[in-house]
C-alpha positions as CSV (number, residue, x, y, z in Angstrom):
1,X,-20.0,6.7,-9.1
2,X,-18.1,9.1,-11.2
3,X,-16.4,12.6,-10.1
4,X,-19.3,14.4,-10.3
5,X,-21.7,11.6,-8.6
6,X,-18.7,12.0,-6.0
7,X,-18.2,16.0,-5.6
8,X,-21.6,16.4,-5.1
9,X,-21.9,13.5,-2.3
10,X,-19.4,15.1,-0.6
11,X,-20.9,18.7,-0.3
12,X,-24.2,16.4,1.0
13,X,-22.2,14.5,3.5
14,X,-20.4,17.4,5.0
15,X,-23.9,19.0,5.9
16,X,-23.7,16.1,8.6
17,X,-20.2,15.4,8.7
18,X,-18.9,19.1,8.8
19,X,-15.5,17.3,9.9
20,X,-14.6,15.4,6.7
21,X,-12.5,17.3,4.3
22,X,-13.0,14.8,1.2
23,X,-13.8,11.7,0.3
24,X,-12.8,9.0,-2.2
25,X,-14.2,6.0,-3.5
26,X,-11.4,4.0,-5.5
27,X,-12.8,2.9,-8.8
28,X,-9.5,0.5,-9.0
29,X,-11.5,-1.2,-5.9
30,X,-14.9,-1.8,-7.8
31,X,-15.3,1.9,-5.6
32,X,-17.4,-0.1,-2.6
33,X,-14.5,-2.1,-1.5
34,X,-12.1,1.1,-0.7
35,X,-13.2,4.6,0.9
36,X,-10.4,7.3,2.3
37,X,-11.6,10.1,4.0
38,X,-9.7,12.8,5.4
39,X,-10.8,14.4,8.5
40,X,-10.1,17.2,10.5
41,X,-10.4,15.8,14.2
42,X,-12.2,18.1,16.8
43,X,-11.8,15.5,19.5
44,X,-10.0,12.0,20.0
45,X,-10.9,9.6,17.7
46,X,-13.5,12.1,15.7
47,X,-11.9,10.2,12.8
48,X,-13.8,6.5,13.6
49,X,-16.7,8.2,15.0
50,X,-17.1,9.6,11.4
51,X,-16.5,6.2,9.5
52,X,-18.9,4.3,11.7
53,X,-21.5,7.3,10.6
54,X,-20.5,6.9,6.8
55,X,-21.0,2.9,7.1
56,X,-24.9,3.8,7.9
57,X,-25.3,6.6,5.1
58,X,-26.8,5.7,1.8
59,X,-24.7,4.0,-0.9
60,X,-22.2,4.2,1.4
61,X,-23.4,1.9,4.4
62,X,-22.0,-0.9,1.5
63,X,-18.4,0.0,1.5
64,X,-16.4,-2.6,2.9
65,X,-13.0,-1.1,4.0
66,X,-12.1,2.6,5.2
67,X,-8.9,4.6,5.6
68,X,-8.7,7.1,7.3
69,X,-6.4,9.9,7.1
70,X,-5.5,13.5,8.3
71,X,-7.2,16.9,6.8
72,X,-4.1,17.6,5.0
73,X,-3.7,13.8,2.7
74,X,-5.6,14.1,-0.2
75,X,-8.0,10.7,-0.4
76,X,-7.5,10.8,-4.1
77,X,-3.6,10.1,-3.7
78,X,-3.0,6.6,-3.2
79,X,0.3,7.0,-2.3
80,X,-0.5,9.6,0.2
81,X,-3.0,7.3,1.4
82,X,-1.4,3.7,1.9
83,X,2.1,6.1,3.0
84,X,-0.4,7.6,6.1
85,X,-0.7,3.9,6.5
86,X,2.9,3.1,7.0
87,X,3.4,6.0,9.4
88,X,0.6,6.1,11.5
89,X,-1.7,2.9,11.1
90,X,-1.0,0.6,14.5
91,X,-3.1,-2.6,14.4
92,X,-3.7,-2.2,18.1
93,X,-5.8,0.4,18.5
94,X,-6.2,1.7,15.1
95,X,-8.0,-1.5,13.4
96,X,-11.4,-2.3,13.8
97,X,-13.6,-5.2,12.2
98,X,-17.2,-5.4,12.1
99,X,-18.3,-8.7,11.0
100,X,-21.9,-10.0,9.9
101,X,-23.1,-7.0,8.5
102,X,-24.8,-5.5,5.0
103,X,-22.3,-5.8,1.9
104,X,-22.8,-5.3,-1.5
105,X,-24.8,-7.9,-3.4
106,X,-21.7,-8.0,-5.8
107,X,-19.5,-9.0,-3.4
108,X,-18.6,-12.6,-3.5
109,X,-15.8,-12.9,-1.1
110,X,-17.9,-13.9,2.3
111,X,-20.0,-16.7,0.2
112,X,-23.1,-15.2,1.6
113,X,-25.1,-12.6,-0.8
114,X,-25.7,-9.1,1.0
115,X,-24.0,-10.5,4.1
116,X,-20.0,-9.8,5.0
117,X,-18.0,-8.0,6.9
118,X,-16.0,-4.2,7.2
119,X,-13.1,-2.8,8.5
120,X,-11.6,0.5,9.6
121,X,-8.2,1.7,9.1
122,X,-7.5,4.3,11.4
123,X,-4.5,6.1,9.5
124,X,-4.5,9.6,11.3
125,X,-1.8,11.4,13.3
126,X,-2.3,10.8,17.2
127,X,-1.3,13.1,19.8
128,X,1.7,11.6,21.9
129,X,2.2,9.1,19.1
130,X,5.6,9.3,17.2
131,X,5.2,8.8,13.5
132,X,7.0,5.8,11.9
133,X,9.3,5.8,9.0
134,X,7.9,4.7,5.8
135,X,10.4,1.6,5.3
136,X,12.4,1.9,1.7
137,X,13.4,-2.1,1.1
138,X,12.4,-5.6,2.9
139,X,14.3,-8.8,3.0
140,X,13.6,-10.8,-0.6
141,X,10.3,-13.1,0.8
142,X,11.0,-15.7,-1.8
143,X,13.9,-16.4,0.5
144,X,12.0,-17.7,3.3
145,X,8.8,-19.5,1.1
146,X,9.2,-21.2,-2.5
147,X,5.3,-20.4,-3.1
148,X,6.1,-16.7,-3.3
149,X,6.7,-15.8,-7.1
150,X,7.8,-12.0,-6.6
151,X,6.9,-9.4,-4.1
152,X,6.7,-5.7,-4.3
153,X,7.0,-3.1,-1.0
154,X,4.5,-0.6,-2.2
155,X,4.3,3.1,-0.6
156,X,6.9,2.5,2.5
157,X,4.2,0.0,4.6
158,X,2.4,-2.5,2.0
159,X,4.2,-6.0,0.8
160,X,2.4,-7.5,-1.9
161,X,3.8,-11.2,-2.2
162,X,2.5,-13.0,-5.3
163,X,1.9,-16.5,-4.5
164,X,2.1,-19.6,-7.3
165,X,-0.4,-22.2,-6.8
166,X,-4.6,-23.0,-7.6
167,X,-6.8,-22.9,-5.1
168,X,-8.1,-26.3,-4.1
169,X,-10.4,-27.8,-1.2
170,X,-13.2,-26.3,0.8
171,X,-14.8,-23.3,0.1
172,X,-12.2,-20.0,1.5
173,X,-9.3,-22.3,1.0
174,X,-6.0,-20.9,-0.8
175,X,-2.4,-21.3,-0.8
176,X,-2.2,-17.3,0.3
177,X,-2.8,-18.0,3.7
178,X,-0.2,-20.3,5.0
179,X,2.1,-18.2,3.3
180,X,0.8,-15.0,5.2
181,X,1.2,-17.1,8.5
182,X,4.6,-18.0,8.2
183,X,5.8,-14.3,6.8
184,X,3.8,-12.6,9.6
185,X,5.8,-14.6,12.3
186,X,9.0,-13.1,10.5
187,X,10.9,-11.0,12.5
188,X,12.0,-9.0,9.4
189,X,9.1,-7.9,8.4
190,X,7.6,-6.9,12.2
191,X,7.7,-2.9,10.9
192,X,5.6,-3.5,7.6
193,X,2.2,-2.3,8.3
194,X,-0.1,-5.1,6.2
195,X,1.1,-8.1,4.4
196,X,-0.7,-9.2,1.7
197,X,-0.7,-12.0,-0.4
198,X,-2.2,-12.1,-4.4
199,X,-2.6,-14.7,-6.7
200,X,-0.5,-15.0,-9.4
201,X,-2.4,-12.6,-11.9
202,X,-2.2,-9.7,-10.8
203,X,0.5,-7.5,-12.0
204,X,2.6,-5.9,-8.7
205,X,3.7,-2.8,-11.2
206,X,0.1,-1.6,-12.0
207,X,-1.1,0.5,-9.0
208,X,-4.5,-0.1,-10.5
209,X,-4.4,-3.8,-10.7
210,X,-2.9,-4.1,-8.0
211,X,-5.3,-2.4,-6.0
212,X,-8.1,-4.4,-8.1
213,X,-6.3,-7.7,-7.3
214,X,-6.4,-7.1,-3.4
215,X,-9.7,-5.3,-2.7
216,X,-12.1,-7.3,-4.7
217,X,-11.1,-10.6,-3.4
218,X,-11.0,-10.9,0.4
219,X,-13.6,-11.1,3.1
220,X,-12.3,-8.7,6.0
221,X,-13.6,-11.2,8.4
222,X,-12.0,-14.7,7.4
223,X,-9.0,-13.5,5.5
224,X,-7.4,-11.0,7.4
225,X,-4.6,-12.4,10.1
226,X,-3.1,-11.0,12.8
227,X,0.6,-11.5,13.3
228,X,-0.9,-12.1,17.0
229,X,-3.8,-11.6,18.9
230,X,-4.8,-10.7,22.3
231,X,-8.2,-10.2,24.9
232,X,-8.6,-6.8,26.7
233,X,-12.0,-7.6,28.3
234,X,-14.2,-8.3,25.4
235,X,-11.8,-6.5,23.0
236,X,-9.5,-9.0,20.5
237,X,-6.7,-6.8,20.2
238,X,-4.6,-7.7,16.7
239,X,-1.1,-6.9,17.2
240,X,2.0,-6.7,14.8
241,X,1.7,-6.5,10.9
242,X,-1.8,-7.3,9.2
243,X,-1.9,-10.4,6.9
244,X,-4.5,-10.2,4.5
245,X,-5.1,-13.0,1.9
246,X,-6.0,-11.9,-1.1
247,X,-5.6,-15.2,-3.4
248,X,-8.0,-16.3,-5.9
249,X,-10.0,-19.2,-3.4
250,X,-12.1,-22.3,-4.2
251,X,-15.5,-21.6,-4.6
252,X,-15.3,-17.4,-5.9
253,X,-17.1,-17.2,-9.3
254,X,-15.5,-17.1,-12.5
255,X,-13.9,-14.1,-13.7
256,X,-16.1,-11.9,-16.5
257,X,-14.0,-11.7,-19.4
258,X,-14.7,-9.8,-22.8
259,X,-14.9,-12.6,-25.3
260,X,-11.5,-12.2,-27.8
261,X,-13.3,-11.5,-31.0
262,X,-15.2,-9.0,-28.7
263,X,-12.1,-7.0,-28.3
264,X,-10.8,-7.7,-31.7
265,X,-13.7,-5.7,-33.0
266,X,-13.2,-2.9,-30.3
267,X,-9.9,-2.6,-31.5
268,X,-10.3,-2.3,-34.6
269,X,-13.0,0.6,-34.7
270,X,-10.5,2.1,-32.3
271,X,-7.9,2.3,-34.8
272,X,-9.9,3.6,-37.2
273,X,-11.5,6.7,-35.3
């Protein structure tokens, strides 16, 4: 889905969504995996009404995670959207998972072709809410667990630890996820908004690999952790920061990689136009 593909959804979707000011599908996400969409609320929670309608429309009804944000972020910003994140996002009441549904047949990370699971993250403004402060440093992680490599705090409510180790075991395993646990129960990281964990390929500098390195590689369902959870009825209720592992796990597929003389050729007629 290019620009074009993408400005001309939107003025289609707005015919039934009159609410949503834009839209943006994140090509550094393999575009399915990441949707923001700012919305100008009419009513309480207009915002999640609107993703659940997007999650049955078209194309879209394959798009595995959602941020929402207010009328006045720009979707196409990351950093405007992951900072609405770290100031508004409250796992409480402003997560929700639907597991078992539709996901795209390219999507490896639930094991299961065309079957997965979504998530909403409610990133809005709410009345009688105070805003938090995007957080500037964290404690070093790598003091607390010798499997984290580096770690980056990206856009004031995202820490990205980069974890050493090959995945081994059962299908889903990864040495991501005992790492998230023990971080999560942390109290110095109890104002960070998700903790994620990556394998040790991707590159924490690159926004776009980064973003590549987390959305493409875990199943909302089994891979994101709760620092704690609660039941309100037949609500589970996650509460504290969001874990999500992200690590490379036994049984994905290999990575598709150009073949070296491949690219040797490509840059070569590069060079020479």
């Amino acid at each position: 889905m290019g620009e074009a593909v993408q400005e001309f959804f939107r003025g289609v979707l707005r015919v039934i969504h009159p609410e949503v000011r834009d839209l943006w599908a994140y090509f550094e996400a393999g575009f399915h995996n990441l949707l923001a969409v700012s919305v100008g609320n009419r009513f309480a929670k207009e915002g999640m009404k609107t993703a659940l309608g997007l999650m049955g429309t078209g194309q879209l009804s394959l798009t595995k995670a959602i941020v929402l944000v207010d009328e006045d972020v720009n979707p196409r910003d990351r950093a405007q959207v992951f900072g609405a994140l770290a100031r508004h996002f409250d796992p409480g009441e402003d997560f929700l998972l639907l597991p078992g549904v539709p996901l795209d047949t390219l999507d490896f990370t639930s094991y299961t072709m065309n079957l997965g699971s979504k998530m909403v993250l409610d990133a809005q403004s709410k009345p009688g809410r105070s805003a938090a402060t995007p957080l500037t440093r964290v404690a070093d992680p790598r003091a607390f667990d010798e499997a984290i490599v580096s770690h980056r705090l990206a856009w004031g409510g995202l820490l990205v630890v980069q974890v050493r180790g090959a995945s081994s075991g059962a299908a889903g395993s990864s040495p991501g996820r005992s790492v998230i646990e023990r971080l999560l129960q942390r109290p110095e990281y109890a104002q960070v908004k998700l903790v994620v964990a990556v394998s040790a390929d991707v590159p924490l500098d690159d926004d776009t690999l980064l973003l590549w390195g987390i959305f493409t590689r875990f199943d909302c369902a089994r891979d994101i952790l709760p620092a704690r959870a609660e039941v309100r009825g037949a609500w589970l209720t996650c509460r504290g920061p969001l874990g999500i592992d992200a690590t490379w796990k036994t049984g994905y597929p290999e990575p598709v990689a150009t073949p070296p003389a491949v690219v040797a050729k490509v840059d070569q007629w590069w060079g020479n136009g």
